[in-house]
C-alpha positions in Angstrom: 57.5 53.2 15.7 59.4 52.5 12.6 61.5 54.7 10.3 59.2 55.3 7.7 56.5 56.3 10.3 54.9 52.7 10.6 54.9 50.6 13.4 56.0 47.0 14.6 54.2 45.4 17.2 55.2 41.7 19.1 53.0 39.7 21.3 53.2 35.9 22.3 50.7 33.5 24.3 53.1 31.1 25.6 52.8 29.2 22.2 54.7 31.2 19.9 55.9 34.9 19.0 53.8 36.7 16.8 54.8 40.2 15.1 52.6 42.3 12.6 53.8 45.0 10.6 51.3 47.9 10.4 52.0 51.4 8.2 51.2 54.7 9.5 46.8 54.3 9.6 47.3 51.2 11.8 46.4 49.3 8.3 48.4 45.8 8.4 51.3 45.1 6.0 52.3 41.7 6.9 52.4 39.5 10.2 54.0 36.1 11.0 54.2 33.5 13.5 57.3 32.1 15.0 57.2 29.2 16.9 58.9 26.0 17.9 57.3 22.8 19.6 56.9 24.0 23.2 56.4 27.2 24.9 57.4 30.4 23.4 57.4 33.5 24.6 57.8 37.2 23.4 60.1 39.6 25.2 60.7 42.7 22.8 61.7 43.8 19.6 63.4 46.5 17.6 63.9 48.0 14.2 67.9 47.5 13.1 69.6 49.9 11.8 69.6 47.5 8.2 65.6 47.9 8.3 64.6 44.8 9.5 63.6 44.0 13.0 65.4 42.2 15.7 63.1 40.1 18.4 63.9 38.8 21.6 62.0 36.3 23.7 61.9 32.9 25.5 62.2 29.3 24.0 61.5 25.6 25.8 61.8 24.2 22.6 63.9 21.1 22.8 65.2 21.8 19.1 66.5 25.5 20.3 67.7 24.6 23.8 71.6 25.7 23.9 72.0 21.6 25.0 69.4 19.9 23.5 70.0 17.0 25.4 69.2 18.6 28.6 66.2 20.2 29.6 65.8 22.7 32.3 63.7 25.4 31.2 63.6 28.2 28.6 66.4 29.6 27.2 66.6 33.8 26.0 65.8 33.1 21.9 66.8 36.1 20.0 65.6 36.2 16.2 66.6 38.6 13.4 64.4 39.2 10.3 64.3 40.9 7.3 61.9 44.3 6.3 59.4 41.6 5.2 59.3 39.5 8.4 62.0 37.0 6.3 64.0 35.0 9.0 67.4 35.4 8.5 69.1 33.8 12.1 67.7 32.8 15.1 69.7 31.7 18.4 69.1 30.4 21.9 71.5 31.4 24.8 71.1 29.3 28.5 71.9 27.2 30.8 70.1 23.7 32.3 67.8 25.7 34.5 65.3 28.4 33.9 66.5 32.2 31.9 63.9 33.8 30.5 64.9 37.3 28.2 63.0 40.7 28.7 64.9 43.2 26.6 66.5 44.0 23.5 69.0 46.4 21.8 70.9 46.8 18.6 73.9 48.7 19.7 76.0 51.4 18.0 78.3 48.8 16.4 75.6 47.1 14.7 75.6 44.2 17.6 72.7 43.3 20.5 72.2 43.9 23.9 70.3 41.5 25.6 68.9 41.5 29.2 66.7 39.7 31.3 66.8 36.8 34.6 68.8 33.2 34.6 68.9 30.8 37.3 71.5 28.6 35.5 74.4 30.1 37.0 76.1 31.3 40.4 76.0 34.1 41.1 79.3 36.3 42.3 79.1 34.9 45.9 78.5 31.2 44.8 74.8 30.7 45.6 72.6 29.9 43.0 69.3 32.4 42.5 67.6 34.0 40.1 69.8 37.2 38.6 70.0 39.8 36.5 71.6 38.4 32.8 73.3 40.4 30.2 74.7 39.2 27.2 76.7 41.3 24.4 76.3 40.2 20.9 77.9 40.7 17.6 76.0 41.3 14.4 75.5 37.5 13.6 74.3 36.7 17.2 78.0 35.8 18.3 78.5 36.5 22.4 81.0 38.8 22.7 80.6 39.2 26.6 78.2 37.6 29.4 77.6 38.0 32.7 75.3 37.8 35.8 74.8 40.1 38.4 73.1 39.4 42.4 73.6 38.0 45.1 71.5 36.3 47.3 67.7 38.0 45.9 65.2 37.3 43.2 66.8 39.6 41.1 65.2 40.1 37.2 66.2 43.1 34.6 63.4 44.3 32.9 65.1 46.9 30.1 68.5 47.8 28.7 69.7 50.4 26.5 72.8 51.7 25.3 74.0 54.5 26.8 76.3 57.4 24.9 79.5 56.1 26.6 79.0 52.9 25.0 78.2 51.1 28.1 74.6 50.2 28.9 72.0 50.9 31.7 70.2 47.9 33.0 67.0 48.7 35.0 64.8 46.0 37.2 64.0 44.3 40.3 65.6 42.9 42.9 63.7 41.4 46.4 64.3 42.6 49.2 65.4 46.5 47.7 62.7 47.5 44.8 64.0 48.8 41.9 67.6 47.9 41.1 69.2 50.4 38.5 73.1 49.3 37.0 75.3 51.9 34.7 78.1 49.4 33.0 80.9 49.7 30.9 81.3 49.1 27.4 82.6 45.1 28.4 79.7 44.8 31.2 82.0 46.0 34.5 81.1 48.8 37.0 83.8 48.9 38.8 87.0 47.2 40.8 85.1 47.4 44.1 81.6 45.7 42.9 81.3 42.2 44.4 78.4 40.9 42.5 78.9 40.4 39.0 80.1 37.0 37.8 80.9 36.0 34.0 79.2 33.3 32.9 80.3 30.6 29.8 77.6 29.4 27.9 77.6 29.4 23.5 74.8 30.2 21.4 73.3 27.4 19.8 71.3 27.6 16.3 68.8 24.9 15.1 66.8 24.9 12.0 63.7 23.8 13.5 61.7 27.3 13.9 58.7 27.3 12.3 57.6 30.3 10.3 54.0 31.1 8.9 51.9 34.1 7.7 48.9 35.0 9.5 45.6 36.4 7.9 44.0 38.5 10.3 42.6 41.5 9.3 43.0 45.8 11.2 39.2 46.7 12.7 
C-alpha cells in the first residue's frame, strides 16, 4: 500500500515487468511496461521514501547484462522510477552464470537492499552452487557491499528487510535444512566464527536500452 492510501502492484510473465498504480477504490492511475529484448522477470517493489517506487527483478537482456559480451543467464535488474511511473535509473548486477533477484528494500539511509540466489560465484568453501546473494546499494544504485552466503546446497533468499540495528534479516531456503534464516550486520557479516559467507566483485552496469510504454487496460 502506498502513502497516500493507494496501492502499487508488479507482475511479470517472463517478457517484461509490468507495474500499475491504483488509488484507494482499486480504480487505476497509470501502469507501464518495462521490458528489454529477452526474458524479464519481476521480483518486488517498494514505495521510496522520495515517492516513487523502486522495482527489483531479473534481466537476460543482452543490452543490460553486467558483461554484455558474455551470456550466462539473467542478471538481478533493479529499476527506480518516479510518482508517475517516470524511469529515472535502471541497473543490472551478475555474474556469467545464472542470479536471479527476489527481494527489495530502500534502507534507512536512503540506499537498497537487494536479495535473492547467484550461481556466478564460489561460495565460502570454493565450490560453485547456487547461494544466497545480497547486495548493498547507495541511493544511485552504486554497490556499497556484496556477498554470497552457502556452502555446498541449493540455497535461494526469498525476502530481506532492514532491521532497527541497521543490519538486515535475510530469510529462505536452503536443501538439505528447510528454511534458512540470517541476522547480519550493517556491512553484511554475522560474525568471526561464520565459515560461509564470501564477498563477491562484480560492478553494476547501466544501458539505455530499456524499453518503456503505457498500458491501456482498464479496473473491472
Amino acid at each position: 500500500q502506498t502513502r497516500d492510501g493507494g496501492y502499487i502492484v508488479g507482475g511479470g510473465n517472463g517478457g517484461d515487468i509490468s507495474v500499475v498504480r491504483l488509488d484507494d477504490n482499486g480504480a487505476i492511475q497509470w501502469q507501464k511496461k518495462y521490458w528489454g529484448n529477452r526474458a524479464e522477470y519481476f521480483g518486488s517493489l517498494q514505495q521510496a521514501s522520495d515517492g516513487g517506487f523502486v522495482v527489483t527483478g531479473n534481466s537476460g537482456c543482452i543490452g543490460l547484462r553486467t558483461n554484455p559480451y558474455v551470456f550466462g543467464g539473467p542478471d538481478f535488474w533493479v529499476l527506480k522510477f518516479d510518482s508517475s511511473g517516470n524511469l529515472l535509473w535502471q541497473k543490472t548486477y551478475g555474474g556469467i552464470s545464472q542470479d536471479w533477484a527476489n527481494s527489495i528494500q530502500q534502507t534507512s539511509d536512503d540506499g537498497y537492499i537487494v536479495a535473492g540466489r547467484a550461481l556466478s560465484f564460489p561460495t565460502a568453501n570454493g565450490t560453485k552452487n547456487t547461494a544466497f546473494w545480497v547486495l548493498k546499494l547507495d541511493f544511485s544504485g552504486a554497490i556499497q557491499w556484496q556477498k554470497v552466503y552457502g556452502r555446498n546446497n541449493y540455497d535461494e533468499a526469498n525476502s530481506v528487510r532492514q532491521t532497527f540495528d541497521g543490519g538486515c534479516v535475510v530469510a529462505g531456503f536452503s536443501q538439505g535444512y528447510g528454511a534458512w534464516v540470517l541476522k547480519l550486520a550493517s556491512d553484511g557479516t554475522i560474525g568471526t566464527s561464520c565459515d560461509f559467507i564470501r564477498d563477491t566483485n562484480i560492478s553494476e552496469y547501466t544501458d539505455s536500452d530499456v524499453i518503456t510504454v503505457d498500458t491501456t487496460a482498464s479496473a473491472r
